[in-house]
C-alpha positions as CSV (number, residue, x, y, z in Angstrom):
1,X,22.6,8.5,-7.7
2,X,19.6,6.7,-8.2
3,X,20.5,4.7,-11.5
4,X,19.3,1.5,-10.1
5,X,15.2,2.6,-10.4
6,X,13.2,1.4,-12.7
7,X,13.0,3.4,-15.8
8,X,10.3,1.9,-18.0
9,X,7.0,0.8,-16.6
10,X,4.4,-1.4,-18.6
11,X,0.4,-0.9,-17.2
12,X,-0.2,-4.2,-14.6
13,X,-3.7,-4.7,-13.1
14,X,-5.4,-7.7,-12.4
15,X,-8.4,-7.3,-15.4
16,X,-9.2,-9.5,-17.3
17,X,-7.8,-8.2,-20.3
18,X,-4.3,-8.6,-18.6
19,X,-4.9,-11.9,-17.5
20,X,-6.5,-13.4,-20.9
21,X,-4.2,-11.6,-22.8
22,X,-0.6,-12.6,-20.9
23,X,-1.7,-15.2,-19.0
24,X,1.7,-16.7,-18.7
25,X,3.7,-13.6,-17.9
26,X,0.9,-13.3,-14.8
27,X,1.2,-16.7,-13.7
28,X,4.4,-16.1,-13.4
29,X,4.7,-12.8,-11.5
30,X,2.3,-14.3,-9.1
31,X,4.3,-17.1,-8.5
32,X,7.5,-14.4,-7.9
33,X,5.3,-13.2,-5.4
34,X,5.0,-16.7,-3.9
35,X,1.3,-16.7,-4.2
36,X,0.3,-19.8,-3.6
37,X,-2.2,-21.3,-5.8
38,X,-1.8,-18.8,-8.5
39,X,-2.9,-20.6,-11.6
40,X,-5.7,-22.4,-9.9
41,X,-6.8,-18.9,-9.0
42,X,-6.2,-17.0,-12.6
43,X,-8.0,-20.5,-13.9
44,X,-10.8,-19.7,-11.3
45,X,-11.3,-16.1,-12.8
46,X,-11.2,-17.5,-16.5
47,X,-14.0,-20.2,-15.4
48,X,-16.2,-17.4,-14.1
49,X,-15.7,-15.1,-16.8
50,X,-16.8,-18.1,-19.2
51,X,-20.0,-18.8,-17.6
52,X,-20.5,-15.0,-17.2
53,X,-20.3,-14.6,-20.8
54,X,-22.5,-17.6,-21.6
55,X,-25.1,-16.7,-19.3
56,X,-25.3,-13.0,-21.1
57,X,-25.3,-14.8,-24.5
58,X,-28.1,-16.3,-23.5
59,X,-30.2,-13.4,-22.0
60,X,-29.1,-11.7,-25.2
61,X,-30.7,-14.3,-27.4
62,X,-33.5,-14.1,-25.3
63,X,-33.8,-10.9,-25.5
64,X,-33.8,-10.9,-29.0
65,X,-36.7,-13.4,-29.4
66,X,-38.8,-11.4,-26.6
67,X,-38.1,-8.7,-29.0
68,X,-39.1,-10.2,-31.9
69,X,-42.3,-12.2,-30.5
70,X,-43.5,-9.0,-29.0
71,X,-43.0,-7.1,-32.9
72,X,-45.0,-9.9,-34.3
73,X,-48.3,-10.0,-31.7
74,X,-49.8,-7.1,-33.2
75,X,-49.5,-8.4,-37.1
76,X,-51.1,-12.1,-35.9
77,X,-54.1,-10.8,-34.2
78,X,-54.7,-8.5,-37.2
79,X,-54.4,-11.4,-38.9
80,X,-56.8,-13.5,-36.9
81,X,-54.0,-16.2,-35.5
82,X,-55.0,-15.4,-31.9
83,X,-53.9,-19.2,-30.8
84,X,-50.3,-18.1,-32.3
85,X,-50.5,-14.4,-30.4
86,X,-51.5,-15.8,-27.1
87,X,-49.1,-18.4,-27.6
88,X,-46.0,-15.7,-28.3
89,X,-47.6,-13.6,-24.9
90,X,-47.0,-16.6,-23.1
91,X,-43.6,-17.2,-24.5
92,X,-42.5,-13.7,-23.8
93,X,-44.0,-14.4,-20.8
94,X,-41.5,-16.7,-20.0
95,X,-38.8,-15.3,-21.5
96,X,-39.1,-12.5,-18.9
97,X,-39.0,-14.6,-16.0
98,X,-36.2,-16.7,-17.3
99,X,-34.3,-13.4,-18.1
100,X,-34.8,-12.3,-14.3
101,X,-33.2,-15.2,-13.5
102,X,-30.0,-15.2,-15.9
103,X,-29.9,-11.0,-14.7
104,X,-29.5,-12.4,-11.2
105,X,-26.9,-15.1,-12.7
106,X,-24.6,-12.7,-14.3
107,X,-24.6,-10.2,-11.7
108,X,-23.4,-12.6,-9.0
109,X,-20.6,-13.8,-11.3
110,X,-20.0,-10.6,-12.0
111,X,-19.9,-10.2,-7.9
112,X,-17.6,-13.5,-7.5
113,X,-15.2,-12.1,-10.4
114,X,-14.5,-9.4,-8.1
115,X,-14.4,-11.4,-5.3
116,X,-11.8,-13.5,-6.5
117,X,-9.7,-10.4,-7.9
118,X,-9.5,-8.7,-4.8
119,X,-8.1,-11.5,-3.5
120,X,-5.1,-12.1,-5.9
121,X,-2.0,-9.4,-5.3
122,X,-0.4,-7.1,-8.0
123,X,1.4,-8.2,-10.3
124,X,5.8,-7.1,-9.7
125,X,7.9,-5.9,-12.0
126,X,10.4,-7.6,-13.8
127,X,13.2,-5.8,-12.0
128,X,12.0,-7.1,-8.5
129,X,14.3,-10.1,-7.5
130,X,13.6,-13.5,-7.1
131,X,13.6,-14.5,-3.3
132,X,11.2,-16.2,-0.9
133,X,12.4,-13.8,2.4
134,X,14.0,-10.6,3.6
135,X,17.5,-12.6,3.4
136,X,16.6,-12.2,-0.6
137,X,16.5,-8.5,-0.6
138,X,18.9,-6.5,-2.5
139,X,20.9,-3.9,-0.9
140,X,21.0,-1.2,-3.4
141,X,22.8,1.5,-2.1
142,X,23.8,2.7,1.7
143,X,26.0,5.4,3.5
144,X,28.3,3.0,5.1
145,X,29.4,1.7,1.6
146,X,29.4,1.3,-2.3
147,X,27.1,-1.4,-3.5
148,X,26.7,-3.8,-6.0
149,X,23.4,-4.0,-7.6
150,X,22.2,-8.0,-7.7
151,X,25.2,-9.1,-5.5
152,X,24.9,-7.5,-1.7
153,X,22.0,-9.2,-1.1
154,X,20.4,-8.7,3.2
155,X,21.5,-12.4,3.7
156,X,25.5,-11.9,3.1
157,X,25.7,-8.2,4.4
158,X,28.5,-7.8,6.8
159,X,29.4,-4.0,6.8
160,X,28.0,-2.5,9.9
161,X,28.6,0.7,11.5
162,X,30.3,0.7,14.9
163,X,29.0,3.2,17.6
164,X,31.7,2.7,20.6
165,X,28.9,5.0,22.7
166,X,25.9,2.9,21.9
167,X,25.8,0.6,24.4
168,X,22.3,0.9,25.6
169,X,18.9,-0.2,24.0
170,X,16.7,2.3,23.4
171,X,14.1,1.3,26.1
172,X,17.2,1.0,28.4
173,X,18.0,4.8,28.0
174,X,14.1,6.2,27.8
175,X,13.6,4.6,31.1
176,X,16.3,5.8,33.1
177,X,16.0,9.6,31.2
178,X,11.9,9.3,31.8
179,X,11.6,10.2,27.8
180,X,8.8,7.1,27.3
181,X,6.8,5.1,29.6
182,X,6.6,2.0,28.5
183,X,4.9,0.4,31.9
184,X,2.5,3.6,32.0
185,X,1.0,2.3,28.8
186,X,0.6,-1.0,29.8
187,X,-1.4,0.5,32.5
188,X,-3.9,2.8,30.6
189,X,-4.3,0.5,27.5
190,X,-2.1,-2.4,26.8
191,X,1.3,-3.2,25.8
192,X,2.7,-1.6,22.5
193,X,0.9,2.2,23.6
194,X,4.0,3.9,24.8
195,X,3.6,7.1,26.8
196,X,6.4,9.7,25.7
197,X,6.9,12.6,28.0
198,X,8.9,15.3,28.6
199,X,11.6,15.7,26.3
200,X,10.4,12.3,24.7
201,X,7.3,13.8,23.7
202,X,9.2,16.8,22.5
203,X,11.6,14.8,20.2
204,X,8.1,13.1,19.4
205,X,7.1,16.6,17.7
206,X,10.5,18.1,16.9
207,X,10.7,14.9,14.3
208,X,6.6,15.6,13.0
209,X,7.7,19.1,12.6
210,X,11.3,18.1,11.0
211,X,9.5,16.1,8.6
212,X,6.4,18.0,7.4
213,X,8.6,21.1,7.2
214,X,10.9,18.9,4.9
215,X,7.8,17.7,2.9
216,X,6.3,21.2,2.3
217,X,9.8,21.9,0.9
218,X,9.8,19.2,-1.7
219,X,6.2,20.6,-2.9
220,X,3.5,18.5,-1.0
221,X,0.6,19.8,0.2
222,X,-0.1,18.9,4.0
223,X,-3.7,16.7,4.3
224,X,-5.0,16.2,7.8
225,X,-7.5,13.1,7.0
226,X,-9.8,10.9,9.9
227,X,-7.9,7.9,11.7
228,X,-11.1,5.9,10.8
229,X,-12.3,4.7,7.5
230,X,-15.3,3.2,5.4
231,X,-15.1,-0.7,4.2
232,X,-15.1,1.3,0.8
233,X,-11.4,3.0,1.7
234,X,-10.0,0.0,2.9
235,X,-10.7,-1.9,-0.3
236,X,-9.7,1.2,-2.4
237,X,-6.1,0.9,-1.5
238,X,-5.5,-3.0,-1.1
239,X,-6.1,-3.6,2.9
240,X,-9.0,-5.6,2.4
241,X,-9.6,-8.3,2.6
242,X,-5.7,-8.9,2.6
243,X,-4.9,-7.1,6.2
244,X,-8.0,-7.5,7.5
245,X,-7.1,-9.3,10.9
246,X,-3.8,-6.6,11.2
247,X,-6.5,-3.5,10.9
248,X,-8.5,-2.4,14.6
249,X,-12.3,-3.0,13.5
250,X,-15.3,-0.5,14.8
251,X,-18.1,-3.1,14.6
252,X,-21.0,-1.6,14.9
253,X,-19.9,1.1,12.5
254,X,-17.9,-1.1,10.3
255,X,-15.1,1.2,10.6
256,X,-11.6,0.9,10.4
257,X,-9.0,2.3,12.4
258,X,-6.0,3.2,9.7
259,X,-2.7,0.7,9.7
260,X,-1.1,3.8,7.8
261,X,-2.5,7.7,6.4
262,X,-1.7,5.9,2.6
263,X,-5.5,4.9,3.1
264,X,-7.4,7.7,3.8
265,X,-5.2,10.2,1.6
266,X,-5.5,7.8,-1.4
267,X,-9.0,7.2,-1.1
268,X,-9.1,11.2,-1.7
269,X,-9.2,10.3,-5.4
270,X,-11.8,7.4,-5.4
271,X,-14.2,7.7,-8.2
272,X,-12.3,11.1,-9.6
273,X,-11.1,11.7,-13.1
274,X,-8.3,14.1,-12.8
275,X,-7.2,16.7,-15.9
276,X,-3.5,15.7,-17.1
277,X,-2.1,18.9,-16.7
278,X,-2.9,18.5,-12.9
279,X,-0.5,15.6,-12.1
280,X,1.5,14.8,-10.5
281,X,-0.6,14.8,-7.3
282,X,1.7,15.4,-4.4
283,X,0.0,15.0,-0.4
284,X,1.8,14.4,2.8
285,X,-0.2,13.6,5.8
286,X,0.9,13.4,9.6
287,X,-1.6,10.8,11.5
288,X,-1.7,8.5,14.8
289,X,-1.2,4.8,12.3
290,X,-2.7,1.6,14.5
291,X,-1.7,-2.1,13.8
292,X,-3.0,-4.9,15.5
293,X,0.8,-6.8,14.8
294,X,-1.1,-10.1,15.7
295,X,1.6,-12.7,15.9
296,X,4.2,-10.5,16.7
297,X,6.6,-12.0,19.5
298,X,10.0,-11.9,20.9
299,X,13.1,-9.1,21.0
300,X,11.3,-8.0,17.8
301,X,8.8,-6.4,19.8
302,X,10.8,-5.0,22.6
303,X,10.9,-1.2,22.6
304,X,10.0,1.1,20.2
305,X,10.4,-1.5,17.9
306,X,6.8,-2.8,17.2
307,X,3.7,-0.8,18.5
308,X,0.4,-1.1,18.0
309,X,-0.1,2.6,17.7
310,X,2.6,5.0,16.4
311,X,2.9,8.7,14.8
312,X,4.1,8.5,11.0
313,X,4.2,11.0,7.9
314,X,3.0,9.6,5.0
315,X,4.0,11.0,1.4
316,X,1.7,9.8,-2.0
317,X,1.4,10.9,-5.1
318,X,-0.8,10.5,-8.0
319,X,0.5,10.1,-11.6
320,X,0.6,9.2,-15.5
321,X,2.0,5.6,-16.2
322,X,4.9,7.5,-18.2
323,X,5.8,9.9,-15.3
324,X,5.7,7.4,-12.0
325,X,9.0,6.0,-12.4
326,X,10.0,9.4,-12.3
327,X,7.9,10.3,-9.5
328,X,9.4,6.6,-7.1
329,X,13.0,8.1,-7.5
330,X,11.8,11.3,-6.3
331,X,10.2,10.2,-3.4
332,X,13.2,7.7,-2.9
333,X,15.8,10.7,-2.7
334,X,13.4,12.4,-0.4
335,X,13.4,9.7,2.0
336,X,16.8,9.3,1.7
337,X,18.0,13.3,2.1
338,X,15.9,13.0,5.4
339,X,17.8,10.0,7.3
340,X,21.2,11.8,5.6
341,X,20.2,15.2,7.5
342,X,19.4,12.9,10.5
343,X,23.1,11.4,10.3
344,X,21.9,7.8,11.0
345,X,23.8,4.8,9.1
346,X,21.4,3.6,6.9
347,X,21.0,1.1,3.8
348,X,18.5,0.8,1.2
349,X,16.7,-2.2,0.0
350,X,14.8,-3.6,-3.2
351,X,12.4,-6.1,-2.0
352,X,12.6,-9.8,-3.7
353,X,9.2,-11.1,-4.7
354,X,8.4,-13.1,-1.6
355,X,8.6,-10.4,0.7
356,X,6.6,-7.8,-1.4
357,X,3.5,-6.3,0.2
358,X,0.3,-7.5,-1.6
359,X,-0.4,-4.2,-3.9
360,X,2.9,-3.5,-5.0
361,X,4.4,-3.4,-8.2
362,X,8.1,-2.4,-6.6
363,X,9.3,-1.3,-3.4
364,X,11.8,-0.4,-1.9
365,X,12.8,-0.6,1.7
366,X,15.1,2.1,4.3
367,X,16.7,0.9,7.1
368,X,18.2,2.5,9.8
369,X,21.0,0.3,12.0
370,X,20.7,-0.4,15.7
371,X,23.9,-0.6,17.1
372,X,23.0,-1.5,20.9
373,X,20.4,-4.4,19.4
374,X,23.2,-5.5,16.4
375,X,20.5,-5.2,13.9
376,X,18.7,-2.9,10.8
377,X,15.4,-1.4,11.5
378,X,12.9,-0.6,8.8
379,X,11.8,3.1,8.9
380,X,9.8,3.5,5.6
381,X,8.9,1.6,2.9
382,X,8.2,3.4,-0.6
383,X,6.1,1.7,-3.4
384,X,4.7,2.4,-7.1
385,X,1.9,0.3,-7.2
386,X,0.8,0.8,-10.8
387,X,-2.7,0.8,-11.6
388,X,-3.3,-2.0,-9.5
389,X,-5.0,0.1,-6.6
390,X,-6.2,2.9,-9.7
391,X,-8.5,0.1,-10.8
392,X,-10.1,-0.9,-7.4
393,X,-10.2,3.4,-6.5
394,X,-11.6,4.1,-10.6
395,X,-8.6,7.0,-10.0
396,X,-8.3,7.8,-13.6
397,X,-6.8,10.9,-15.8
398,X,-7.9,12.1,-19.0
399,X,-5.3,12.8,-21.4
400,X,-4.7,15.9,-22.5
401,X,-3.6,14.5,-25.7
402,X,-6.7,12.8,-26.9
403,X,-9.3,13.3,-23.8
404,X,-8.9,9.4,-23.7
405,X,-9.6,8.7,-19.7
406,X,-7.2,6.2,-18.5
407,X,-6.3,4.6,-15.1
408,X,-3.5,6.8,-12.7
409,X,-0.5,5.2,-11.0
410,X,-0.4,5.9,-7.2
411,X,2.9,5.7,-4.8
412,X,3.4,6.0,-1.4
413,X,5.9,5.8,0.9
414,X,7.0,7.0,5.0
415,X,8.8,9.6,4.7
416,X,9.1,9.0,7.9
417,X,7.4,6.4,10.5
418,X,8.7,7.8,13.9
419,X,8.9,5.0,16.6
420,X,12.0,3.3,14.8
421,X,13.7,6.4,14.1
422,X,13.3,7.9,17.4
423,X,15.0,4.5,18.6
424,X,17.6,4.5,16.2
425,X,18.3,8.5,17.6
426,X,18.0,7.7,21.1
427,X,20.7,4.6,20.5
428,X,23.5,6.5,18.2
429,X,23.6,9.0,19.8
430,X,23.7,8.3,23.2
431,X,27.0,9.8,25.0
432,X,29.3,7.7,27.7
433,X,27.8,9.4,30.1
434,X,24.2,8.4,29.7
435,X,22.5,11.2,27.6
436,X,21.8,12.0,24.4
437,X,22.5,14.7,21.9
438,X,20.4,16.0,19.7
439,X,21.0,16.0,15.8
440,X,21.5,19.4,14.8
441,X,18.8,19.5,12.4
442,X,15.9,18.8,15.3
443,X,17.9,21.4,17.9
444,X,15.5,24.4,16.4
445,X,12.8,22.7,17.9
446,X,14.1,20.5,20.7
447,X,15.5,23.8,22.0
448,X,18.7,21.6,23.8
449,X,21.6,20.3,22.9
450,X,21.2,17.5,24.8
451,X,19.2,15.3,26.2
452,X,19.5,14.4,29.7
C-alpha cells in the first residue's frame, strides 16, 4: 500500500510569477533544500527583472515619441517649420540609436535572468522532510518490516536482514567464478569499466531482458535513444550547469555523454505541445549510463558499487499536474514489484530536503541490502519533478477542456540500474559452497540454476 504518496500537487517552477507572487514559501523551500544563498539569489532575480522592466519602459516611451515625432514631420514641413522637422528627424534619429542600445540592454537581462534561474534548484514539496543528509531520510516502507511514517528515519534503522550464506563481497565471488573482470578493465580503459563475461555477462542481459519485459507489461513503449547529447538536452532536463563536472564532455563537438537515458528520452518532448487525451506519456529506455563520480573514494567504490559506466533501464512519463501524483505511485509499485520478484531485502526511502537532487520536487529512493558489506545499496531513484524541467523543455499540453496550453509534469525513475542489483544477487544468494543460484524469475534466460 502506497498511502504515504503525495496526493495533491500544487504547480512549482522557478518563474517569476512564482517567485514574486510567494516569495516567502520559495525562500523557504530553497532553504529545505539547503541551497545556500537562497534569498540573495531570489533577490538577484527580482533586481534583474526590475531593471529589465525599466529599461523596456523606457524603449516603450521612446518608442512612443519616435512614433509620434515621425506622425508629425510631414504636417510641419507642409506647414513650413522645416527648422522644427529637421529637428524631430534628428531626434528620431536618436531615438533609434538609443533604442538599439536599450534592445541590446533588455535582451542581456533577459539572458542573465535565465542564467541565474538555471542555476537555482526546484522547489520540494511540502511532504519532503526536513534533513541536511541521507541519515534524514525517511524509511517509508520495506519487506523486512512495518514502518512508521516520520519515525524510522536511515539514521536509527536497525532491522537488517541476516544471510548466514553471504559471506563474500560481491567482487570476492565474481573473481574467483570469472563472472567480471575487474583488473581487465583497468587494463583496456580505467578503473570503474568492469568487463562481465561468461555467465556474468549473461546475468548482465538476463536482468536487461527481465526488466524491459516487465516494463512492456506495465504499458511502456521501449525507446532506444543516442548515449550522446546536445548542450540543449542537458539543460532541458536539469544536468546543466548543475552536473556539469559528473557528465563525460565531447569537446570539440560539445557533446555529452548521458549520466542516465532520463536525458535523451525526456528531451523527446522539448519544444512539443501534446493533445490531453494523449497523456500520460509512458517510455522505457535500456542505455550504457556514464558518470564521471569525481570525488568518489574508499569501500564506497569497491566493486560493482560505483562505476563510471554501467547498463540501466530508465522508466519516464509525461503528465497533467492533476494526474502525476497518480502516475509517481505507479511507477513506485513498479519498482517495487520488480526487487519483490527479485526476492532481495529491500527498504524504501523519502528523501529529506538536503539530500534531494537539484530538479526534484519529491523522490523517493530503493535500496537493496548488502549483507557481506553490512550496508543498503541504492538501486533506483524515482522522482516527479513538476514543471520544473516542463518549463526549461517548453513540454506543454493543451487542455482538452478549454484548449488552454499549459506546462506537463515529467517523472522518472530506474526501474532498474543493474550494477548494484547484480551485486546485491551475486551476495544473497551465494551458497556455502561458493556459487550462486539464480532467482527463479531470471532462470528463463540465464538457462542454469546455478551459477558456478
Amino acid at each position: 500500500m502506497w498511502s504515504f504518496v503525495l496526493k495533491k500537487k500544487f504547480s512549482l517552477m522557478l518563474t517569476l510569477k512564482l517567485i514574486t507572487e510567494q516569495y516567502d514559501r520559495v525562500i523557504a523551500g530553497l532553504n529545505k533544500k539547503h541551497f545556500e544563498g537562497a534569498k540573495e539569489a531570489i533577490d538577484a532575480v527580482i533586481a534583474k527583472d526590475q531593471e529589465r522592466r525599466q529599461t523596456q519602459k523606457t524603449l516603450d516611451d521612446n518608442l512612443a515619441e519616435a512614433n509620434r515625432l515621425s506622425k508629425s514631420i510631414g504636417m510641419l514641413m507642409k506647414n513650413g517649420q522645416r527648422a522644427e522637422a529637421d529637428a524631430a528627424k534628428a531626434r528620431v534619429a536618436e531615438l533609434k540609436t538609443i533604442n538599439k542600445e536599450l534592445d541590446d540592454k533588455k535582451a542581456a537581462c533577459e539572458a542573465e535572468m535565465v542564467d541565474m534561474l538555471c542555476q537555482i534548484p526546484n522547489i520540494p514539496y511540502d511532504e519532503v522532510p526536513e534533513g541536511t543528509s541521507a541519515e534524514d531520510n525517511w524509511v517509508v516502507k520495506s519487506n523486512l518490516k512495518e514502518c512508521v511514517l516520520g519515525q524510522d528515519t536511515v539514521g536509527n534503522w536497525d532491522c537488517n536482514p541476516e544471510v548466514p550464506t553471504a559471506k563474500l563481497p560481491h567482487w570476492e565471488l565474481a573473481k574467483s567464478l570469472n563472472l567480471i573482470d575487474f583488473d581487465l578493465g583497468v587494463k583496456i580503459t580505467g578503473a570503474g569499466f568492469p568487463v562481465y563475461r561468461g555467465l556474468g555477462a549473461r546475468l548482465q542481459r538476463a536482468l536487461i531482458n527481465f526488466f524491459l519485459v516487465e516494463a512492456a507489461k506495465a504499458g511502456y513503449e521501449e525507446i532506444m535513444p543516442p548515449t550522446v547529447v546536445n548542450k540543449e538536452s542537458g539543460y532541458g532536463t536539469g544536468q546543466l550547469p548543475d552536473k556539469e563536472g559528473q557528465m563525460y564532455h565531447c569537446e570539440i563537438d560539445d557533446f555529452y555523454l548521458i549520466p542516465t537515458a532520463e536525458v535523451p528520452v525526456t528531451n523527446i518532448y522539448r519544444d512539443v505541445i501534446i493533445d490531453e487525451k494523449d497523456l500520460p506519456i509512458k517510455n522505457c529506455a535500456y542505455t550504457q549510463c556514464f558518470r564521471r563520480e569525481a570525488g568518489s573514494y574508499g569501500k564506497d567504490v569497491r566493486g560493482l558499487n560505483r562505476l563510471h559506466e554501467f547498463s540501466k533501464i530508465e522508466i519516464v512519463r509525461i503528465d497533467t499536474p492533476e494526474h502525476s501524483a497518480e502516475s509517481h505511485r505507479e511507477m513506485l509499485e513498479h519498482v517495487e514489484g520488480l526487487l519483490k520478484k527479485l526476492e532481495l531485502p529491500y527498504r524504501i526511502l523519502r528523501l529529506c530536503g538536503g539530500d534531494q537532487s537539484f530538479t526534484s520536487a519529491i523522490c523517493y529512493d530503493f535500496e537493496v541490502y548488502s549483507e557481506a558489506q553490512k550496508r543498503w545499496l541504492e538501486v533506483s531513484s524515482v522522482s516527479n519533478f513538476d514543471t520544473y524541467q516542463a518549463n526549461r523543455l517548453k513540454c506543454r499540453y493543451r487542455r482538452a477542456d478549454n484548449k488552454k496550453v499549459e506546462l506537463c509534469h515529467t517523472l522518472n525513475g530506474s526501474a532498474l540500474a543493474l550494477p548494484r542489483i547484480v551485486a546485491a544477487i551475486i551476495e544473497n544468494y551465494q551458497q556455502p559452497d561458493g556459487t550462486i543460484k539464480v532467482p527463479e524469475v531470471l532462470k528463463p534466460w540465464m538457462q542454469v540454476d546455478v551459477i558456478r
